[in-house]
C-alpha positions as CSV (number, residue, x, y, z in Angstrom):
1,X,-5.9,1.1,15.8
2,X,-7.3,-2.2,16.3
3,X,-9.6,-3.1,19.4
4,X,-6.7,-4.5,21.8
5,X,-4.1,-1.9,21.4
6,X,-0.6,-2.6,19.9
7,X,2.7,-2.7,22.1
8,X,5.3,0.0,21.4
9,X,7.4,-2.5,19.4
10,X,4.7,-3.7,17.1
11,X,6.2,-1.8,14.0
12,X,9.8,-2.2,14.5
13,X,10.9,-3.5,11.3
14,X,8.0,-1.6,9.2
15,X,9.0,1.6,10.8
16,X,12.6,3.0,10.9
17,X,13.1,5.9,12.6
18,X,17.3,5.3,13.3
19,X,18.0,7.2,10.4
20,X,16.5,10.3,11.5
21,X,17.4,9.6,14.7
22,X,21.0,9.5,13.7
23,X,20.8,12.7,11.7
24,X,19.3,14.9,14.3
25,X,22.3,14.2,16.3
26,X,25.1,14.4,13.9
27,X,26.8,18.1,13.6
28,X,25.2,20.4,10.7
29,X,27.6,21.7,8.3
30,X,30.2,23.6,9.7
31,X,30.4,21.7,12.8
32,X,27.5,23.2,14.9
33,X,24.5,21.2,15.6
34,X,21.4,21.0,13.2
35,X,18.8,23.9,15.2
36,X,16.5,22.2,17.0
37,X,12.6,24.6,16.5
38,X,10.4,21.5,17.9
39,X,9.4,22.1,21.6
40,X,10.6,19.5,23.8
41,X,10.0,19.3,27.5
42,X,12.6,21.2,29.9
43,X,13.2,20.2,33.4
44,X,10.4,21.3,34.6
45,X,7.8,19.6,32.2
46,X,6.6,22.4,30.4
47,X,6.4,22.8,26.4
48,X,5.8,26.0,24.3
49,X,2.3,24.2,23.1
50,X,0.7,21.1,23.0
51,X,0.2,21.2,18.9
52,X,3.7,21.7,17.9
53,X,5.0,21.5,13.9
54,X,8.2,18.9,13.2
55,X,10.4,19.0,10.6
56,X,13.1,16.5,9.3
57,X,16.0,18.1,11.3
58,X,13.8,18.5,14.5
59,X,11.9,15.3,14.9
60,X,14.6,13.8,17.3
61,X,13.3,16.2,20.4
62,X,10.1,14.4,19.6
63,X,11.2,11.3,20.4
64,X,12.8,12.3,23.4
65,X,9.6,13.8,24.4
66,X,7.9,10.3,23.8
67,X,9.4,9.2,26.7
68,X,7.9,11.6,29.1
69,X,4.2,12.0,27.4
70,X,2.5,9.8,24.3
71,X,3.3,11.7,21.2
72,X,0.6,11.9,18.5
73,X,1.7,12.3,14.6
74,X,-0.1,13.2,12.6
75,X,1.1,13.1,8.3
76,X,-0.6,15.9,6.5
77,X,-0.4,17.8,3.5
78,X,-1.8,21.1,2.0
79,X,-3.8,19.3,-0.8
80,X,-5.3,17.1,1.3
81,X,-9.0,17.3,2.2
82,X,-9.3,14.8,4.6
83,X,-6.5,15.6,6.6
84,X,-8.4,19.1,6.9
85,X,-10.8,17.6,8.5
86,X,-9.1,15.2,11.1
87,X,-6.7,17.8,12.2
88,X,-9.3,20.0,14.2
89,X,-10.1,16.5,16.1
90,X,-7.2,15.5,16.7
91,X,-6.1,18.5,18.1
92,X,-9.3,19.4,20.4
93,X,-8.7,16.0,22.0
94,X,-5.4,16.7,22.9
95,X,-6.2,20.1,24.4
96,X,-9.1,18.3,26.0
97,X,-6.0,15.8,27.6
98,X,-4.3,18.5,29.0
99,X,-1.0,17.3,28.7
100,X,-0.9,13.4,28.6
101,X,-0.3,13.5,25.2
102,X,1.2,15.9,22.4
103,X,0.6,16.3,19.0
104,X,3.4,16.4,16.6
105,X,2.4,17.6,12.8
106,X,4.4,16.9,9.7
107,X,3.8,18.1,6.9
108,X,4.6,14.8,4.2
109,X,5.6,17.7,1.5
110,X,8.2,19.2,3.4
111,X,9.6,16.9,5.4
112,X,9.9,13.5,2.7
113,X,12.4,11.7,5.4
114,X,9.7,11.5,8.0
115,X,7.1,10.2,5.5
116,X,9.5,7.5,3.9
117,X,10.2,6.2,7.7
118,X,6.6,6.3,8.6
119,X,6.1,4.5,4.9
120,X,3.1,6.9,4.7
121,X,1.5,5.5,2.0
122,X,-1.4,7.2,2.2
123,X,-2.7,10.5,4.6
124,X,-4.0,11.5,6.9
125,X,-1.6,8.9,9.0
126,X,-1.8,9.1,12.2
127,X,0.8,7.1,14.4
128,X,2.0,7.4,18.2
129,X,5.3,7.8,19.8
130,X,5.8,5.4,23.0
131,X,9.1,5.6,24.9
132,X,10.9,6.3,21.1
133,X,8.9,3.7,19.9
134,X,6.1,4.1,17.0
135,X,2.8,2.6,17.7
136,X,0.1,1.9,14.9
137,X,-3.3,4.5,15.3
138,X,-5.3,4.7,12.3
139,X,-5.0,6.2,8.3
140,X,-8.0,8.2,7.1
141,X,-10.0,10.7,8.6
142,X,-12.3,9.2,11.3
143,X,-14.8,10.9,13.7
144,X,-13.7,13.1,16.7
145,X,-15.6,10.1,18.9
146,X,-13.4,7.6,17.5
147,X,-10.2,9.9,17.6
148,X,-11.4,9.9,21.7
149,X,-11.5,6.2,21.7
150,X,-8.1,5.7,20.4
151,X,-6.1,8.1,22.1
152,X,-8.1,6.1,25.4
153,X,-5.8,2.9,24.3
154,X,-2.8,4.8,24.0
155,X,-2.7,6.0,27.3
156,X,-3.3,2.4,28.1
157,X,-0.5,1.5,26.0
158,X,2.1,3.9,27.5
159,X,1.1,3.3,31.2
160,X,1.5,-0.6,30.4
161,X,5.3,0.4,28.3
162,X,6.0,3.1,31.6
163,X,5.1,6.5,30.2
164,X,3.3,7.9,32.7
165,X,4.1,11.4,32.6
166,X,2.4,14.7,31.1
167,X,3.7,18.2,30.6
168,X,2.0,21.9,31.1
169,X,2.6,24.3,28.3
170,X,4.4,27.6,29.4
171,X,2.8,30.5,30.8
172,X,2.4,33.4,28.1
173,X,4.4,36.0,30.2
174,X,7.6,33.7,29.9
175,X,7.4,34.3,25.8
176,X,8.2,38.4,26.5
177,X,8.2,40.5,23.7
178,X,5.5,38.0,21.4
179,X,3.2,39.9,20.3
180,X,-0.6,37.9,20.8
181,X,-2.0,35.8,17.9
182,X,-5.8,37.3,17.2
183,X,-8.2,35.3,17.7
184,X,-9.7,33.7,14.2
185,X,-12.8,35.2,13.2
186,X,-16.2,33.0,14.3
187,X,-17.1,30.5,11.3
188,X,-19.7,31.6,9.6
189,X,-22.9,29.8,10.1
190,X,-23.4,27.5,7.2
191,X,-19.4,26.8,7.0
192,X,-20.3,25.6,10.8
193,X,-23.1,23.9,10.1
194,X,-20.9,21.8,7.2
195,X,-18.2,20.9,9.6
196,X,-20.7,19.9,12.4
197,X,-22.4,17.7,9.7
198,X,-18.5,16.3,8.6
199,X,-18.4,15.6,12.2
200,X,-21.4,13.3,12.0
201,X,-20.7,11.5,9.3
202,X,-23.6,13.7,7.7
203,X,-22.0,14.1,3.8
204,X,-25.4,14.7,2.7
205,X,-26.0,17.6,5.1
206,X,-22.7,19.2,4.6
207,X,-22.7,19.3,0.9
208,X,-26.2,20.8,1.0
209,X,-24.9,23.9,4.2
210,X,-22.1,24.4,1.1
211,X,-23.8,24.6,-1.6
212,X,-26.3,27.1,0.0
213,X,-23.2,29.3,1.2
214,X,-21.9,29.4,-2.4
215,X,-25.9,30.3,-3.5
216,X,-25.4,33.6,-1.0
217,X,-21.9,34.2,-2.2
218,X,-20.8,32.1,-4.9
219,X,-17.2,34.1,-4.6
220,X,-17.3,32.1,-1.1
221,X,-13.5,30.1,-1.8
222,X,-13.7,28.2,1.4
223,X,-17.4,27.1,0.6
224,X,-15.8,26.4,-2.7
225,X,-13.2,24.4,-1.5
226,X,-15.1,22.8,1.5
227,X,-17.5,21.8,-1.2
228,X,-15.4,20.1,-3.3
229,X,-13.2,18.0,0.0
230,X,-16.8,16.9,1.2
231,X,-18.3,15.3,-2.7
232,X,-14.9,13.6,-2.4
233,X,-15.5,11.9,1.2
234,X,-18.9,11.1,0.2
235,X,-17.7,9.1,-3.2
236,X,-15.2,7.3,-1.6
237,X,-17.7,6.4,1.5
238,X,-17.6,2.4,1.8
239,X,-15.9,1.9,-1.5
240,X,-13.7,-1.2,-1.5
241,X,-10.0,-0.1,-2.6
242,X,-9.3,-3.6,-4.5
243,X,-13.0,-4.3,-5.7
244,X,-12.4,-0.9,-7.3
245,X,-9.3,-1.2,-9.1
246,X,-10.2,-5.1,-10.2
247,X,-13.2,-3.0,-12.4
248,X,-11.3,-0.5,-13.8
249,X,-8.6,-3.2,-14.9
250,X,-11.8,-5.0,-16.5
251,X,-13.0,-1.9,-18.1
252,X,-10.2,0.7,-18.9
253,X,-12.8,2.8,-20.8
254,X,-15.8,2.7,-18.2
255,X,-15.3,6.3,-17.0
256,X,-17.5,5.5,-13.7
257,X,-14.9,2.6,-12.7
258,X,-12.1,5.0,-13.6
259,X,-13.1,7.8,-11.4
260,X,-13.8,5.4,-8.2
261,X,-10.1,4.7,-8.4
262,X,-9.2,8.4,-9.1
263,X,-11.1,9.3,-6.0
264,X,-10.0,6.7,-4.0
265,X,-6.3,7.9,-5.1
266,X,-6.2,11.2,-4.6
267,X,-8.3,10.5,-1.0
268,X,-4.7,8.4,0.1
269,X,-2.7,11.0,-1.0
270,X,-1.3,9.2,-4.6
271,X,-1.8,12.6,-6.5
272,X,0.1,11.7,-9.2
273,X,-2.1,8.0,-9.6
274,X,-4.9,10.2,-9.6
275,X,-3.6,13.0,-12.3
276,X,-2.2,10.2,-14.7
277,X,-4.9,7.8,-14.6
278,X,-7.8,10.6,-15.7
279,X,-5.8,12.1,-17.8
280,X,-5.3,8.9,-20.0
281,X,-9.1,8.2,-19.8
282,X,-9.6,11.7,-21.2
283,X,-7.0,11.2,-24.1
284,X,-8.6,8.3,-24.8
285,X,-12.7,8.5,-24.6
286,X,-14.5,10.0,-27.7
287,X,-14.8,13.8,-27.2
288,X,-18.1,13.5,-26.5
289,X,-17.9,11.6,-23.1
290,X,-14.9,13.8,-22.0
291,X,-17.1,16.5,-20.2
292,X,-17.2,14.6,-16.9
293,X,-13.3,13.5,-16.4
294,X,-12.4,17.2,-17.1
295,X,-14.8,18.4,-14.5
296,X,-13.2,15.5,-12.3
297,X,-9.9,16.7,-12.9
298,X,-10.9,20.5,-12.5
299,X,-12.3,19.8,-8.8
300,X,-8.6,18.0,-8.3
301,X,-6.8,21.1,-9.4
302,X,-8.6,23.3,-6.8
303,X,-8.7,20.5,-3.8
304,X,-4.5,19.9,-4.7
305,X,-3.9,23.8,-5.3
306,X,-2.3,25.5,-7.8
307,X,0.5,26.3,-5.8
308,X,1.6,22.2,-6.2
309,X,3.6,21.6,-9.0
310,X,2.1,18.5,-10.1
311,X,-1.2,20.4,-10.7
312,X,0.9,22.8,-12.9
313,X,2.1,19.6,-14.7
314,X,-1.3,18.0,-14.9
315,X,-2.7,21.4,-16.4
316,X,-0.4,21.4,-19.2
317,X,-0.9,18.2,-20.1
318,X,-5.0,18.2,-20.6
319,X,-4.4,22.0,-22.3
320,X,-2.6,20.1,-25.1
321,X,-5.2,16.9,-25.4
322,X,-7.9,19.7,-25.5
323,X,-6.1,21.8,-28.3
């Protein structure tokens, strides 16, 4: 979001959200209306939770919502390690609101109507909902201090547009017969001392708090994992997008300019960019310089998941340049 914040009708025209506006209302199959799981507020301003998940079919009660309290959206995705690490922000300063604003989370994967009308070209995305209007935030993960800064000029934004309101989230003895979440177990102390360092802007310190958890326990797959999303943040630190991908145009074989782009890539969600452009460079570099791209591409696998198909697809395809 850009120093003087943007008015709600700043991305009409690079945003259309009709279409899903016009499908949330139209009758399911059958003749009933689609089911509608989002919370929205009820008479008395109240919604299940503050941090609510919204799909394709439910996103209209969303924009309803918007015109009570600023709704925050934020475009995520399993494989993606820097959404990982905005979501906990995001979603402490909205607690810390209490109630001004809501937080809406789609998940890009499963919901592919919400990311074409967002044009999310790249995630973590983050954009506001303003009286059914979208409003430009920021893409990336930023600091928790900056996350505070912006959601200060969206308030500003709806109170100048007229949305003035906030909602409460309903008391637990209305949801009878749910039995109560346990509470997440404490993080363990270097896992904490990595996010607190991610928190700073401290790569350096985050990588080394992981790499001594997986030196205690080198089984540890969240040190693993953590690990691997915070190299990635560090590489792509202050690289310049187009700078990057003018030098691997100039040098299709340097392997160093190829994996800047491949960082940067996989970083704003193009998986597949990422997948296809190390896997030519492997089939094409001597087999002597392969080592590092296949340990590139390894660290992908694990940060996308096996569970995504394209890494099941990638897979294959360096198994049969390898043998």
């Amino acid at each position: 979001m850009s120093q003087n914040p943007l008015p709600p009708t700043a991305m009409r025209g690079a945003v259309d959200l009709s279409s899903l506006r016009n499908r949330a209302q139209s009758p399911a199959p059958g003749g009933s209306a689609a089911p509608d799981a989002a919370p929205s507020a009820d008479p008395a301003g109240t919604v299940p939770s503050l941090v609510m998940d919204v799909t394709d079919e439910t996103f209209n009660q969303v924009l309803e919502l918007s015109r009570t309290v600023p709704v925050v959206v934020d475009l995520w995705a399993e494989w993606c390690g820097p959404c990982k690490q905005l979501s906990p922000a995001l979603e402490k300063v909205v607690t810390e609101l209490e109630g001004r604003v809501v937080l809406a989370k789609v998940d890009v994967d499963a919901n592919p109507q919400l990311a074409q009308a967002f044009r999310a070209q790249s995630i973590p995305m983050v954009v506001a909902l303003v009286g059914g209007q979208p409003v430009p935030l920021f893409t990336g993960a930023v600091p928790e201090a900056q996350v505070r800064e912006v959601f200060a000029q969206l308030l500003q934004v709806a109170a100048q547009n007229g949305v003035t309101g906030s909602v409460s989230v309903m008391d637990a003895d209305e949801d009878q017969g749910e039995p109560e979440e346990p509470e997440e177990p404490p993080m363990p102390p270097l896992h904490a001392e990595a996010f607190a360092a991610i928190e700073a802007g401290d790569f350096t310190r985050a990588i080394a708090a992981y790499e001594k958890a997986l030196g205690e326990n080198p089984r540890d797959a969240d040190a693993l994992t953590g690990l691997a999303q915070v190299r990635l943040l560090d590489r792509v630190q202050g690289l310049d997008l187009q700078q990057a991908r003018d030098a691997a145009a100039a040098a299709p074989l340097d392997a160093e300019a190829q994996l800047r782009v491949a960082d940067l890539d996989l970083s704003g969600g193009h998986v597949d960019d990422a997948f296809t452009r190390l896997l030519g460079l492997f089939a094409a570099l001597p087999s002597d310089e392969r080592a590092e791209v296949r340990a590139r591409l390894i660290e992908y696998f694990g940060l996308v998941g096996d569970a995504d198909p394209r890494v099941g697809r990638a897979r294959s395809q360096l198994a049969s340049l390898l043998f």
